[in-house]
MARROLO-211314 format. One line per 10 residues: their letters; for each residue x, y, z of C-alpha. Coordinates in nm, 2 decimals, decimal comma, m for minus. Layout:
residues N
A) X/Y/Z; ...
END
This chain:
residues 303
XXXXXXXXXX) 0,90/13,51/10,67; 1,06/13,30/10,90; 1,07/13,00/10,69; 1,23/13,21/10,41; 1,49/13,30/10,64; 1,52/12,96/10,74; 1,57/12,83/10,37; 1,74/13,13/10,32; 2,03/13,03/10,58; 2,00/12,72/10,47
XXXXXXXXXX) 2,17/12,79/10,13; 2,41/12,98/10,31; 2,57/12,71/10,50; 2,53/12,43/10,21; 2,73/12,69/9,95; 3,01/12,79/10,24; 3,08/12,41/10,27; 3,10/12,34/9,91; 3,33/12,63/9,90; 3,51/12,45/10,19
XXXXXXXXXX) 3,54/12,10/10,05; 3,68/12,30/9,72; 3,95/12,41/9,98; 4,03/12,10/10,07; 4,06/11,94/9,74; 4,30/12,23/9,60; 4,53/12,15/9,95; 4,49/11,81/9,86; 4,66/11,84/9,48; 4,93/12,08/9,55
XXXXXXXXXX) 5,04/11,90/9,84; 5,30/11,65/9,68; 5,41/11,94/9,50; 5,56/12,07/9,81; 5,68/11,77/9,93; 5,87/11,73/9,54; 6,06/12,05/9,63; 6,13/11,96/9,99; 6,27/11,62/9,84; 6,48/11,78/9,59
XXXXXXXXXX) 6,66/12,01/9,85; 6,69/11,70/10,06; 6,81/11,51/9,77; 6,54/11,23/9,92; 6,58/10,88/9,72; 6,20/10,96/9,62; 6,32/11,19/9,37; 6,61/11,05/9,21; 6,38/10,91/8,90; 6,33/11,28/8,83
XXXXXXXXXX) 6,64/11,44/8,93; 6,90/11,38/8,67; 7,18/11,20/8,81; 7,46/11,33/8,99; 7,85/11,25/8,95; 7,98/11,11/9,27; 8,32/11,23/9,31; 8,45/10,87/9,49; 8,36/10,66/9,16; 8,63/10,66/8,90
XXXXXXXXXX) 8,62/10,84/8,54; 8,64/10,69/8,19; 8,96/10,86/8,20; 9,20/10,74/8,46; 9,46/10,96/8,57; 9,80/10,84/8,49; 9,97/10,73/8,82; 10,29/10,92/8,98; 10,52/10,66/8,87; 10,38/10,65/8,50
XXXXXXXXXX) 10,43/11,04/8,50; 10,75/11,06/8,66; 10,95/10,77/8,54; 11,22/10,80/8,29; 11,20/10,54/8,00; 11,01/10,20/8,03; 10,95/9,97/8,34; 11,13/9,64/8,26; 11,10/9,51/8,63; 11,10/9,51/8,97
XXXXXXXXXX) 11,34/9,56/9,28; 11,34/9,30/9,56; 11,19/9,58/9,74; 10,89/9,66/9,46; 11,06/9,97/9,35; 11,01/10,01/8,94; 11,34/9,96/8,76; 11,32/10,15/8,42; 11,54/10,20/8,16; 11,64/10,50/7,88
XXXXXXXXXX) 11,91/10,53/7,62; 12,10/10,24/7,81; 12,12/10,40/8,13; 11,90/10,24/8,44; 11,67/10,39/8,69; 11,53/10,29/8,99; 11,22/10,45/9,12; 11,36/10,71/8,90; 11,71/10,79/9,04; 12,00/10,70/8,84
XXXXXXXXXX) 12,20/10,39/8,92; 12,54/10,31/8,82; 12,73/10,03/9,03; 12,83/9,68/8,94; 12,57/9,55/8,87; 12,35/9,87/8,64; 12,64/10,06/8,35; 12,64/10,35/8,16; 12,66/10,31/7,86; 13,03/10,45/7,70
XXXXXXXXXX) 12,88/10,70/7,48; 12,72/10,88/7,80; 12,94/11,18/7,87; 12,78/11,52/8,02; 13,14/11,63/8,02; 13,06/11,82/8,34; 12,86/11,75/8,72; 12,45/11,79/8,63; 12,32/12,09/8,65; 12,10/12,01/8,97
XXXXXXXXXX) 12,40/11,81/9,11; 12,59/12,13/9,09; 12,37/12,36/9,25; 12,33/12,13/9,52; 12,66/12,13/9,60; 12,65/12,50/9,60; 12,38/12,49/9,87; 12,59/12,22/10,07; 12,91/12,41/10,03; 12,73/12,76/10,14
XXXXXXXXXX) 12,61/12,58/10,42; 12,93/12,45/10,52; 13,10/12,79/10,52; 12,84/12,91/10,72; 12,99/12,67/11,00; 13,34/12,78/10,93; 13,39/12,44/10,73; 13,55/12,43/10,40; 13,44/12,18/10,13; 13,57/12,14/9,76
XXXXXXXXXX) 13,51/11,95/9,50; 13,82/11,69/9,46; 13,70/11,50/9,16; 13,36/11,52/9,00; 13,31/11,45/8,64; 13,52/11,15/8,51; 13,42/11,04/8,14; 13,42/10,71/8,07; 13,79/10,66/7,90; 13,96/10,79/8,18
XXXXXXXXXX) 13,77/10,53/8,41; 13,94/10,28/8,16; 14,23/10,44/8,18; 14,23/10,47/8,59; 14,13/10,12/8,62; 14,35/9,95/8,36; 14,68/10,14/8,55; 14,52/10,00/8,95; 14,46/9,72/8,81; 14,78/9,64/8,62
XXXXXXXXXX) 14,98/9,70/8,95; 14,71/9,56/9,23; 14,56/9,35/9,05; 14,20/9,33/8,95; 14,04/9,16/9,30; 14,22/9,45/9,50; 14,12/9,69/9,21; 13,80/9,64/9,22; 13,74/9,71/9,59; 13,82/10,05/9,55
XXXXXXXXXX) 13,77/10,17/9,16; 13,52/10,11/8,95; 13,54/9,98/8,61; 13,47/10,17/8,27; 13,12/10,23/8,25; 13,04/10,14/8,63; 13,14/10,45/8,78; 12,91/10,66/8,93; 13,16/11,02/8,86; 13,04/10,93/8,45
XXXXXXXXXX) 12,69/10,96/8,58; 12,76/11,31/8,67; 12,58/11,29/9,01; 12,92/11,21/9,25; 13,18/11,40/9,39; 13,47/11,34/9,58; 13,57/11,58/9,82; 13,87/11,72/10,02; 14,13/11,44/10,11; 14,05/11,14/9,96
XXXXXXXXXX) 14,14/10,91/10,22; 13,98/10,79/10,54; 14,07/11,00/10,76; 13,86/11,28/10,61; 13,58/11,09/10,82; 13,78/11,25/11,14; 13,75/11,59/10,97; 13,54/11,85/11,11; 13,43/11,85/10,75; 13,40/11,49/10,74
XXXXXXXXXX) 13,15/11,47/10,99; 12,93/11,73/10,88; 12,90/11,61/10,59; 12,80/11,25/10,73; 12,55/11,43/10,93; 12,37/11,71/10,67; 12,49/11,64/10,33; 12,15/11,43/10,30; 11,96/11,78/10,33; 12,07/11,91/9,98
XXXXXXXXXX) 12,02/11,61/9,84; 12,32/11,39/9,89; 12,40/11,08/10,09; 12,75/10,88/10,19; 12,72/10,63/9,87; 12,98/10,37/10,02; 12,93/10,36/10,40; 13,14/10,20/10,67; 13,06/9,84/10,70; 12,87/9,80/10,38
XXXXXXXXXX) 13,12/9,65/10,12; 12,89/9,37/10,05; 12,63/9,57/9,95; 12,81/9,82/9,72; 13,06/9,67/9,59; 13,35/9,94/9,73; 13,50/9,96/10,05; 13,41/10,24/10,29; 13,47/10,61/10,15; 13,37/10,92/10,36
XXXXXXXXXX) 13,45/11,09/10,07; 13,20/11,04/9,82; 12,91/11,16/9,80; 12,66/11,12/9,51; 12,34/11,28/9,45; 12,00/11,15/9,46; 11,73/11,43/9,50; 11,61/11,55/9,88; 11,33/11,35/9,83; 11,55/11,04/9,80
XXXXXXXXXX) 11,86/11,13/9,98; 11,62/11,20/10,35; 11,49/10,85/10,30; 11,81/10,65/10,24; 11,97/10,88/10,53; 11,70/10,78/10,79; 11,67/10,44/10,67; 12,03/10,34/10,82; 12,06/10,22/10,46; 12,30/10,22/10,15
XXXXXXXXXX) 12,13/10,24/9,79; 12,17/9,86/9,72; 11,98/9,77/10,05; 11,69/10,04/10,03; 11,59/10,00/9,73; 11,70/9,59/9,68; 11,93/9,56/9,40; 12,24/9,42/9,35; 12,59/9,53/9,28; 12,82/9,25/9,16
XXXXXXXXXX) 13,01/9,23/8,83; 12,84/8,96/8,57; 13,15/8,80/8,46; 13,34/8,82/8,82; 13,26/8,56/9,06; 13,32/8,77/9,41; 13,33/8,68/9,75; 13,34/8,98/9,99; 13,41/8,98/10,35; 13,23/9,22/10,55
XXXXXXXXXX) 13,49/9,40/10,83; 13,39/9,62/11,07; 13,72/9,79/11,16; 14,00/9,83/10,88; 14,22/9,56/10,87; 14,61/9,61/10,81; 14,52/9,50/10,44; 14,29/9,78/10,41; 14,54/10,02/10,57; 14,75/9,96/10,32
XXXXXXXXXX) 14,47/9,99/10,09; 14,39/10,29/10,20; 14,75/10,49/10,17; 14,77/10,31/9,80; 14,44/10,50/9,68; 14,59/10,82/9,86; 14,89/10,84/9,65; 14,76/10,77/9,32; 14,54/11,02/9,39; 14,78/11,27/9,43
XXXXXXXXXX) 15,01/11,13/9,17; 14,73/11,15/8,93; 14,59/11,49/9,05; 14,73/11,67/8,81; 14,65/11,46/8,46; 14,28/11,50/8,58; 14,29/11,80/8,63; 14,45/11,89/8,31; 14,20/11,66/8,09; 13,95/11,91/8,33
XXX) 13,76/11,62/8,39; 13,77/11,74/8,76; 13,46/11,93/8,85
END
């Protein structure tokens, strides 16, 4: 009996550690299936022949995205500014970084005639004048639109009794001037002393926040082409307008262009304070504005 209980027992223990080493074999083959799933959670690089692959967000598409300028610039690139700002041009007229530029050097062409200020230049000056009031300031539009024939018309009459140099310190030519564009105003007095104004200096100070800035500033004839004129202002956008304000900077030198007549061969001397000639300049411009007040405002080419 006792050796049956001996063979007996026997059995017992070889079967329980077959059954064991079974155990062990099934731990053994579903182990890496674990691991697989641990991987793909982890996104472990020992998966990644199984895992399809994954779009990384930092590499670029097939498709490129068109860049701001592409998207926002009116007409076709033909160059570059000094300053690497995109000169483009459409239907004759030129931009730069896309803001409108008309001075001595960039025209418009004669057919150009919105016959009133742009829309947005108009409502800006809504904002501006609203402002103003607010302050107990009031500030009109003196002369806004100006089509091109009475430009010619202007500057053929300053011309014919100044002569063109001292003309064209002060007027712009046909197709130069920036009130065709539709964007400028002059306001108030046109003279320098609206720069002693209350008005004067506010505007010098805030117009920039609705989008304007002082287009000919004190000291800057050789970069625009004008003398200095408190008075006009010309719209560029917010954007542009806070930029060229803190800058310290006219158009010409912030964004690196030029503004000198092809055919006239000038030589400008930069003055800090007026000189008696520009006195005199000065009280000119003031009566023919008054003397010609009226006309404009009959042809209602004032805004």
């Amino acid at each position: 009996m006792n050796k049956k209980y001996i063979a007996l027992i026997s059995l017992m223990l070889c079967l329980s550690l077959l059954f064991s080493s079974c155990e062990n074999d099934t731990e053994t083959t579903t182990e890496p299936d674990i691991i697989t799933e641990a991987q793909v959670n982890n996104n472990s690089p020992e998966n990644e022949e199984t895992q399809a692959p994954q779009e990384d967000p930092s590499e670029d598409n097939t498709t490129e995205e068109p860049s701001q300028e592409e998207t926002t610039l009116p007409g076709t690139v033909v160059g570059y500014t000094s300053k690497g700002f995109a000169i483009s041009e459409k239907d004759g007229i030129t931009y730069v970084d896309g803001v409108l530029v008309a001075n001595k050097t960039y025209s418009l062409p004669s057919s150009y005639n919105p016959g009133e200020l742009l829309p947005e230049c108009e409502s800006a000056f809504s904002s501006l004048q609203a402002a103003a009031a607010n302050e107990n300031l009031t500030i009109w539009n003196a002369s806004g639109f100006r089509s091109y024939e009475l430009q010619e018309s202007l500057y053929t009459r300053y011309s014919n009794r100044d002569g063109k140099e001292a003309a064209d310190r002060y007027s712009a030519r046909p197709g130069h001037s920036e009130h065709q564009s539709g964007l400028a105003i002059d306001l108030n007095d046109i003279t320098s002393a609206f720069a002693d104004t209350a008005e004067g200096k506010w505007i010098a100070e805030n117009c920039w926040k609705y989008g304007f800035i002082l287009r000919y500033p004190m000291g800057k004839e050789a970069q625009t082409g004008y003398m200095y004129e408190p008075w006009h202002i010309r719209y560029v956008g917010v954007a542009a307008a806070e930029k060229i304000h803190n800058s310290g900077l006219c158009l010409e030198e912030y964004y690196g262009i030029t503004s000198v007549y092809e055919n006239t061969e000038e030589v400008i001397t930069e003055v800090e304070t007026a000189s008696e000639e520009e006195t005199e300049l000065n009280e000119v411009i003031t009566t023919e504005a008054q003397s010609f007040s009226e006309e404009i405002t009959s042809e209602q080419n004032f805004g």
